[in-house]
TIVEXMAR-212131 format. One record per atom (N, C-alpha, C, CB): residue number from 0; residue in one letter; atom name; x, y, z. Coordinates in nm, 2 decimals. Glycine has a CB too. Example, Ala and Ser with C-alpha at 12.3 -4.5 7.8 and 13.67 -1.06 7.14 Angstrom:
// TIVEXMAR-212131
R   k r  a      u      v      w
R   0 A  N   1.32  -0.57   0.78
R   0 A CA   1.23  -0.45   0.78
R   0 A  C   1.32  -0.33   0.78
R   0 A CB   1.13  -0.45   0.90
R   1 S  N   1.28  -0.22   0.71
R   1 S CA   1.37  -0.11   0.71
R   1 S  C   1.29   0.00   0.79
R   1 S CB   1.41  -0.06   0.57
//
This chain:
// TIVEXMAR-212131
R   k r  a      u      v      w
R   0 X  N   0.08  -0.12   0.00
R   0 X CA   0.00   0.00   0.00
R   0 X  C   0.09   0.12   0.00
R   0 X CB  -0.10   0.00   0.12
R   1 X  N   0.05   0.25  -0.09
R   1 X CA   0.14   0.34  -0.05
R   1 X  C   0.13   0.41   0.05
R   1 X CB   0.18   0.41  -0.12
R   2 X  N   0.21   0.55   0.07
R   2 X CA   0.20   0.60   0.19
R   2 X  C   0.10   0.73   0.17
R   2 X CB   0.33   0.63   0.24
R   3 X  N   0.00   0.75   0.24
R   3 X CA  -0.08   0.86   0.21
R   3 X  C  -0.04   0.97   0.34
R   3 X CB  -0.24   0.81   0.21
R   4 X  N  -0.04   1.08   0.33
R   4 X CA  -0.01   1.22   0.41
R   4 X  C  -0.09   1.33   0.38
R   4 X CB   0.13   1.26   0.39
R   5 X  N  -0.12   1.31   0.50
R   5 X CA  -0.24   1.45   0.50
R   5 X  C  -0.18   1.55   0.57
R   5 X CB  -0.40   1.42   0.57
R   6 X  N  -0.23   1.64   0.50
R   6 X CA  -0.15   1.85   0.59
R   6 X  C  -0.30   1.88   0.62
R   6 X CB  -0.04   2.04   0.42
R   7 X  N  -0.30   1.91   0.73
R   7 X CA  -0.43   1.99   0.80
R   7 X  C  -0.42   2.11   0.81
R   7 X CB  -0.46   1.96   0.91
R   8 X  N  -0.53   2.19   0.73
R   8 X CA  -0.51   2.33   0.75
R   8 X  C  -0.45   2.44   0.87
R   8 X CB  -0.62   2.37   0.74
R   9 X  N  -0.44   2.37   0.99
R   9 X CA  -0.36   2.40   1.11
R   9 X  C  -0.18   2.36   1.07
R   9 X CB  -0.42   2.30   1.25
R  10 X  N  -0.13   2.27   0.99
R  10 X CA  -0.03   2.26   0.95
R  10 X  C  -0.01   2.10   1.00
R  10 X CB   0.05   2.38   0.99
R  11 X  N  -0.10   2.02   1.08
R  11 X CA  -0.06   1.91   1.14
R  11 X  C  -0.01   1.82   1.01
R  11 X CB  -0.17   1.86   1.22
R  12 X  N   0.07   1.74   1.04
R  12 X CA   0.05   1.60   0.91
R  12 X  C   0.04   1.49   1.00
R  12 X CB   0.21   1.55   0.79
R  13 X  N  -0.04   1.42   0.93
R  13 X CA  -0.06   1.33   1.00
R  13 X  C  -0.11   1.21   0.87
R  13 X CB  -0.15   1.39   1.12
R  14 X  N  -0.04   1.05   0.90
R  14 X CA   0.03   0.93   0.82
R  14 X  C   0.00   0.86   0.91
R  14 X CB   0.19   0.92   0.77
R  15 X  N  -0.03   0.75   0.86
R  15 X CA   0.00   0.59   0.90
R  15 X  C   0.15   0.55   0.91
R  15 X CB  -0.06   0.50   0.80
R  16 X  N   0.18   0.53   1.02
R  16 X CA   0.36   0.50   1.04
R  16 X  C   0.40   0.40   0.92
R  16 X CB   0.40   0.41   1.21
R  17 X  N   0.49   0.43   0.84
R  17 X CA   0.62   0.35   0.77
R  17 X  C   0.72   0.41   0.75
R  17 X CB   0.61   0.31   0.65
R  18 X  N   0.79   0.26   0.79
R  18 X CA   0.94   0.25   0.79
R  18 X  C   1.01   0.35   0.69
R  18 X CB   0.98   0.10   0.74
R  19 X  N   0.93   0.36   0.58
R  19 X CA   0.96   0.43   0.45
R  19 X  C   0.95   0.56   0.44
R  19 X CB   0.88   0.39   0.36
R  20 X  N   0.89   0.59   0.56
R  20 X CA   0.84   0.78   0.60
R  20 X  C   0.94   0.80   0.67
R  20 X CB   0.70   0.84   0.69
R  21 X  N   1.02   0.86   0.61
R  21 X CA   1.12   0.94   0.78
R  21 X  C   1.12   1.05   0.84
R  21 X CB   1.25   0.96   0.79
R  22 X  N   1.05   1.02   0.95
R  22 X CA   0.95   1.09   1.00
R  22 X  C   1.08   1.17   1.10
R  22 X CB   0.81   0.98   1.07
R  23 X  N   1.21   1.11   1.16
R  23 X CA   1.26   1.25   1.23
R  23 X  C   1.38   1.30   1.09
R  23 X CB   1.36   1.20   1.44
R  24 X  N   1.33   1.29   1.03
R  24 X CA   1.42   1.37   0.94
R  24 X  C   1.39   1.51   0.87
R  24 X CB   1.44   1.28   0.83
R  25 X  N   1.17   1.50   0.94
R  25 X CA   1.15   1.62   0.89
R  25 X  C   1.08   1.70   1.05
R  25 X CB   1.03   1.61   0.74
R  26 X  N   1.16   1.67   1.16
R  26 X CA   1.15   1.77   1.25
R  26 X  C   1.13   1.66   1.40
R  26 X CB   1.00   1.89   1.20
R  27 X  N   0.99   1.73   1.45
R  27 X CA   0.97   1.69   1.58
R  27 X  C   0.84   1.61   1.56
R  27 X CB   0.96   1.82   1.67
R  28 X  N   0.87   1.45   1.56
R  28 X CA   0.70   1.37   1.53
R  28 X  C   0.69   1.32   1.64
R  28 X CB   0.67   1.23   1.40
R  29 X  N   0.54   1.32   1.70
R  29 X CA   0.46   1.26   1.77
R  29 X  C   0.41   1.11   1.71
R  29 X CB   0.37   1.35   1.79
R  30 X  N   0.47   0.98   1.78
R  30 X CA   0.39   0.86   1.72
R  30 X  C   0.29   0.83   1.80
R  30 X CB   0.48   0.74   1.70
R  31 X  N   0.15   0.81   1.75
R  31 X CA   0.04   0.73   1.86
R  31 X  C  -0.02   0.63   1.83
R  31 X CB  -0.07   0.80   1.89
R  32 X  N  -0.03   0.53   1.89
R  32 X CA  -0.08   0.40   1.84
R  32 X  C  -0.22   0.41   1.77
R  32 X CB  -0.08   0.31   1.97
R  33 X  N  -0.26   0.36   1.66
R  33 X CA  -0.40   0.38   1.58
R  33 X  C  -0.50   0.22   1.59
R  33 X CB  -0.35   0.44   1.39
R  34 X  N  -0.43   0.12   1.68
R  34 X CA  -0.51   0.08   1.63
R  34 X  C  -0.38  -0.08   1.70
R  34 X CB  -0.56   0.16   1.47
R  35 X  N  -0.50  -0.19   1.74
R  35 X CA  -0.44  -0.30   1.79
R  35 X  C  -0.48  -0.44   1.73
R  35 X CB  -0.48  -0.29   1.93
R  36 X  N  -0.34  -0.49   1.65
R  36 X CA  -0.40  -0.65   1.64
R  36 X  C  -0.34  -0.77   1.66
R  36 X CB  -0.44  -0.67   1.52
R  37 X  N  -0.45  -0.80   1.78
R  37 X CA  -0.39  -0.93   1.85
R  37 X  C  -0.47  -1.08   1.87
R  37 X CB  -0.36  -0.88   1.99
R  38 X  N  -0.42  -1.17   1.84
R  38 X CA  -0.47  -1.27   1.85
R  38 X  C  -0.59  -1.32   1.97
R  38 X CB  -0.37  -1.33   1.84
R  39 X  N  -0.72  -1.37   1.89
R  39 X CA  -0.82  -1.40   1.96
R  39 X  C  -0.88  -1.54   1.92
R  39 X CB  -0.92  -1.28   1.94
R  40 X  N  -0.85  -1.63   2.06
R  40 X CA  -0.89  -1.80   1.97
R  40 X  C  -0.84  -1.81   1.84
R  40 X CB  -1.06  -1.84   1.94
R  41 X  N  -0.89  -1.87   1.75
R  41 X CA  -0.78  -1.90   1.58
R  41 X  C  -0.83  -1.78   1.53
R  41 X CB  -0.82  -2.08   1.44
R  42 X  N  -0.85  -1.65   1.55
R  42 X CA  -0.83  -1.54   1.45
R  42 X  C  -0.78  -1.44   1.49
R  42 X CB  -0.93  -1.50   1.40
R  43 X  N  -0.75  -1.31   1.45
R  43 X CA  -0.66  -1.22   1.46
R  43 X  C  -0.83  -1.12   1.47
R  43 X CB  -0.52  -1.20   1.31
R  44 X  N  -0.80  -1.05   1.57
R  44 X CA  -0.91  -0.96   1.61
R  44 X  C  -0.81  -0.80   1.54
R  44 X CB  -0.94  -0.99   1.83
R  45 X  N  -0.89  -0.67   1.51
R  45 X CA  -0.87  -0.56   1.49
R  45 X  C  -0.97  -0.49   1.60
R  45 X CB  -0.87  -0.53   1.35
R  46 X  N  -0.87  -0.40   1.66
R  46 X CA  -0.96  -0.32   1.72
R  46 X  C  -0.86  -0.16   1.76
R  46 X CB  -1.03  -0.41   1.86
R  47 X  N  -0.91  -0.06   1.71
R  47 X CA  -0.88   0.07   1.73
R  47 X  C  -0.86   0.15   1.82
R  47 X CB  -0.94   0.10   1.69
R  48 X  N  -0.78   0.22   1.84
R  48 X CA  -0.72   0.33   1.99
R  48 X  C  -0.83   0.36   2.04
R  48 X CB  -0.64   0.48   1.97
R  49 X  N  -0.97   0.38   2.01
R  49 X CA  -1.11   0.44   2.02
R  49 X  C  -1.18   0.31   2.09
R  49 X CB  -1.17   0.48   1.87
R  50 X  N  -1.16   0.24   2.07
R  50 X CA  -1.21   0.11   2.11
R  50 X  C  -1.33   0.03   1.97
R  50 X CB  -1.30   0.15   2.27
R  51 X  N  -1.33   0.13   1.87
R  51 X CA  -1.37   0.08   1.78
R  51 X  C  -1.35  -0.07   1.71
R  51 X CB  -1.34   0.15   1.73
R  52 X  N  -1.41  -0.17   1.73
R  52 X CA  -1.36  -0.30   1.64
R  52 X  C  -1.42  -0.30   1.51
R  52 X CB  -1.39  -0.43   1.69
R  53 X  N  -1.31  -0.32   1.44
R  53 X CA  -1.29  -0.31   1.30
R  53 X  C  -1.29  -0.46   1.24
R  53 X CB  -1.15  -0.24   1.27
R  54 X  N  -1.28  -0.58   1.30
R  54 X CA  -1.31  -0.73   1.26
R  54 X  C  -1.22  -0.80   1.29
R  54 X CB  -1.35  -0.76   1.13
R  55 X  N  -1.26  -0.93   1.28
R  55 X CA  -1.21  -1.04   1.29
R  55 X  C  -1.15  -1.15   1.18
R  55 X CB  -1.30  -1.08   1.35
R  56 X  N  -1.01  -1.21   1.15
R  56 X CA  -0.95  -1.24   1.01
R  56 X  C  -0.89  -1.36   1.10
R  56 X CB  -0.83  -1.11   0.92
R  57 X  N  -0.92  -1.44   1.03
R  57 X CA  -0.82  -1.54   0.99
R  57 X  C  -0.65  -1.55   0.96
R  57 X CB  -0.86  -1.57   0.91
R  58 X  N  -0.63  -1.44   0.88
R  58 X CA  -0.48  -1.43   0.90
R  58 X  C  -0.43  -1.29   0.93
R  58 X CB  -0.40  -1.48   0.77
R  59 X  N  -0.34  -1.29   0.98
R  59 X CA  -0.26  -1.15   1.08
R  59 X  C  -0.24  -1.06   0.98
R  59 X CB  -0.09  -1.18   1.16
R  60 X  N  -0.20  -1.08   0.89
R  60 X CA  -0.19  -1.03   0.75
R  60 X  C  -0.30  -0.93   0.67
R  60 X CB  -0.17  -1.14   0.69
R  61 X  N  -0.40  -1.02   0.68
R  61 X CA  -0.54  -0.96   0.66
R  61 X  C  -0.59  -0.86   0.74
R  61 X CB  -0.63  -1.06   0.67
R  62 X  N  -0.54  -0.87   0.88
R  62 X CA  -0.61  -0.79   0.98
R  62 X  C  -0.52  -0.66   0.98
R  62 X CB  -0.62  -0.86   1.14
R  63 X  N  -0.38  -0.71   0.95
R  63 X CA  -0.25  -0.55   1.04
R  63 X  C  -0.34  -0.44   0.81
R  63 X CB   0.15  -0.65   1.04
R  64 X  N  -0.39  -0.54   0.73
R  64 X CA  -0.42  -0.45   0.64
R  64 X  C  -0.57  -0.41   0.65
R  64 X CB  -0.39  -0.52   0.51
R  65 X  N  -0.62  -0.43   0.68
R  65 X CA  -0.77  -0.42   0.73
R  65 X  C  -0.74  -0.31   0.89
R  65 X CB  -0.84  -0.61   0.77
R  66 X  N  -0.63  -0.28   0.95
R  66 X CA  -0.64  -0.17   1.03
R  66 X  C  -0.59  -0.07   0.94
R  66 X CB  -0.57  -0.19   1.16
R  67 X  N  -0.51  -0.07   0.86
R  67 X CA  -0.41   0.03   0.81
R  67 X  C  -0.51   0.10   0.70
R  67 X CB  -0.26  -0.04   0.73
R  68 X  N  -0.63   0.01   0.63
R  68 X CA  -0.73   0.04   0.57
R  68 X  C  -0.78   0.17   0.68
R  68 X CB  -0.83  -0.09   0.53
R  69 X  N  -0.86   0.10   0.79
R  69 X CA  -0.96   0.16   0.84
R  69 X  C  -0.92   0.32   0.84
R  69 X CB  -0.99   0.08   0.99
R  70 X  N  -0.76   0.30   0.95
R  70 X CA  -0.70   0.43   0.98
R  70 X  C  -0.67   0.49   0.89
R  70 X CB  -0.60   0.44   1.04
R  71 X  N  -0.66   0.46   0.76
R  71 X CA  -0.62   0.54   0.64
R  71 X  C  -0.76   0.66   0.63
R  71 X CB  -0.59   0.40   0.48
R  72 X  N  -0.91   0.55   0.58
R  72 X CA  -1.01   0.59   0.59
R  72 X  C  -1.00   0.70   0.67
R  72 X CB  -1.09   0.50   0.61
R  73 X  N  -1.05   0.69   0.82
R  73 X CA  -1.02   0.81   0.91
R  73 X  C  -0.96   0.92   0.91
R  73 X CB  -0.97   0.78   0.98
R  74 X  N  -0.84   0.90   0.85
R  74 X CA  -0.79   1.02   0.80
R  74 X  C  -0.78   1.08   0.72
R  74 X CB  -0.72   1.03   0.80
R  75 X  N  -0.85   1.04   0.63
R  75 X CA  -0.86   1.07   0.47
R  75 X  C  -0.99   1.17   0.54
R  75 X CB  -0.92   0.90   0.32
R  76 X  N  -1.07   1.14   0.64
R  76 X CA  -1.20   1.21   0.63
R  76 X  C  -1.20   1.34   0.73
R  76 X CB  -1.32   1.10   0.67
R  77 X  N  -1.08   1.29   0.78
R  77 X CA  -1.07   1.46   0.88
R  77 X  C  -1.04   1.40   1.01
R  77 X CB  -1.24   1.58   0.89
R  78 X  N  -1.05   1.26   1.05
R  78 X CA  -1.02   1.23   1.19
R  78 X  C  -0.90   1.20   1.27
R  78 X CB  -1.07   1.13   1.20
R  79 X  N  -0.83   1.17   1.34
R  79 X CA  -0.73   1.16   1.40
R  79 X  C  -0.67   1.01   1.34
R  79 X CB  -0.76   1.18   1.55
R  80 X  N  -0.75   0.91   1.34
R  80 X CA  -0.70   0.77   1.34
R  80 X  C  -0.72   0.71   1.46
R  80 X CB  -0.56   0.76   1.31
R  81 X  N  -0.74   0.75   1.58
R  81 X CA  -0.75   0.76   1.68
R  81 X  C  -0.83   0.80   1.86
R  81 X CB  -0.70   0.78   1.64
//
């Protein structure tokens, strides 16, 4: 997936963390966790800093992309991620 970055008319940016963003190379970043996925019986549960749950996957894989979706969404729309 690529990396999406949003500038908020206050000047905030605010991204989904990657390795690929280098993030102290353009100043002073705040990281906050958006979002949790941890194993529940045989599936990989998603659930959000908010307490939002976002679903339940079968593979870890499916879920860490199915959070990065959600938070992407969120931010795309004006929300924190969070």
């Amino acid at each position: 997936m690529s990396i999406r970055v949003f500038v908020r008319p206050s000047g905030k940016v605010q991204s989904v963390f990657s390795d690929k963003l280098e993030l102290r190379r353009m100043g002073n970043a705040q990281i906050t966790r958006a979002g949790y996925v941890e194993p529940e019986g045989n599936m990989w549960k998603v659930t959000l800093a908010d307490g939002t749950e976002v679903g339940h996957f079968w593979y870890r894989e499916d879920a860490l992309q199915a959070e990065e979706m959600e938070v992407t969404r969120r931010l795309r729309h004006g929300g924190t991620g969070n």
